[in-house]
C-alpha positions as CSV (number, residue, x, y, z in Angstrom):
1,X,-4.6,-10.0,1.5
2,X,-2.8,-9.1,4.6
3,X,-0.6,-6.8,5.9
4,X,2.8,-8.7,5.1
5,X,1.8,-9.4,1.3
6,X,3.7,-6.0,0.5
7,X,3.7,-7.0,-2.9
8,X,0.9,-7.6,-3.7
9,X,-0.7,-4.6,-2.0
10,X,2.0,-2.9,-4.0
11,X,0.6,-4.1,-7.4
12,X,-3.2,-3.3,-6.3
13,X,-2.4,0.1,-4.9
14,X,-0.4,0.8,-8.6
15,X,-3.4,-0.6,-10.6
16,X,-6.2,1.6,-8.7
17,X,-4.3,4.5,-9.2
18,X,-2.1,4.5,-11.7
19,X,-1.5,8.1,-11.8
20,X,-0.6,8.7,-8.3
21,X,3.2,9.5,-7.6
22,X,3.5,6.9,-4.4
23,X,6.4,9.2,-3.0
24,X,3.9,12.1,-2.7
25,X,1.4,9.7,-0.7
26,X,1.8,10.5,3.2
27,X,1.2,7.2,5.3
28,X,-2.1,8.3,6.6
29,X,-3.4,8.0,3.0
30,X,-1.3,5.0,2.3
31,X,-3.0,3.7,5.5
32,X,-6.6,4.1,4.1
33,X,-5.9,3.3,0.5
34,X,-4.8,-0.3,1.7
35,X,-7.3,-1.0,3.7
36,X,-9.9,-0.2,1.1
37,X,-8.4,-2.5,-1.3
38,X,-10.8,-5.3,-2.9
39,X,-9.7,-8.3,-1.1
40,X,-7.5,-7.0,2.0
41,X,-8.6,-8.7,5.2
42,X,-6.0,-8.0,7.8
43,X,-6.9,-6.0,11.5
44,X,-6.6,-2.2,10.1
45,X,-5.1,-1.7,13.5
46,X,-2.0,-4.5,13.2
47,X,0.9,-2.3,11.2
48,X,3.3,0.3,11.6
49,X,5.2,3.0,9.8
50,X,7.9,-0.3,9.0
51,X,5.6,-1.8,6.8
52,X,4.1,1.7,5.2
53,X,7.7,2.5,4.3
54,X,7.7,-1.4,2.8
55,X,4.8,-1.2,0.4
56,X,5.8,2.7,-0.3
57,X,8.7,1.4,-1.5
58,X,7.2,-1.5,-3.7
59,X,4.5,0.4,-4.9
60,X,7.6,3.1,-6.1
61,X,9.7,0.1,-7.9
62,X,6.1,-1.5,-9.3
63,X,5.9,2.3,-10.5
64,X,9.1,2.5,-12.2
C-alpha cells in the first residue's frame, strides 16, 4: 500500500476503527494511523497535507 492508494487506505483506516469520526481525526493522527496499517509500504516521509485531506475525505464517504 502506498501513499496514492487513497482508497484503499480509506477502507483499512474505516475497518480498524470503525468507531472513529474521521472529521475529528487531526492529520498528525491520520499521519501515524496510516503508516501503522498492515500492509502500507510507502517512505513515511513522502506526503503532504494534499493527500491527508484525500484519504480524510475517503475515509468520511467510506463512513457514510
Amino acid at each position: 500500500m502506498k501513499w496514492i492508494d487513497i482508497q484503499v487506505i480509506a477502507d483499512a483506516l474505516y475497518e480498524k476503527f470503525p468507531d472513529i469520526d474521521p472529521l475529528t481525526v487531526n492529520f498528525v493522527d491520520l499521519h501515524n494511523w496510516v503508516v501503522d496499517l498492515d500492509g502500507f509500504d510507502d517512505d513515511h516521509k513522502r506526503t503532504g497535507e494534499k493527500i491527508l485531506e484525500a484519504i480524510q475525505a475517503a475515509w468520511i464517504e467510506e463512513a457514510r
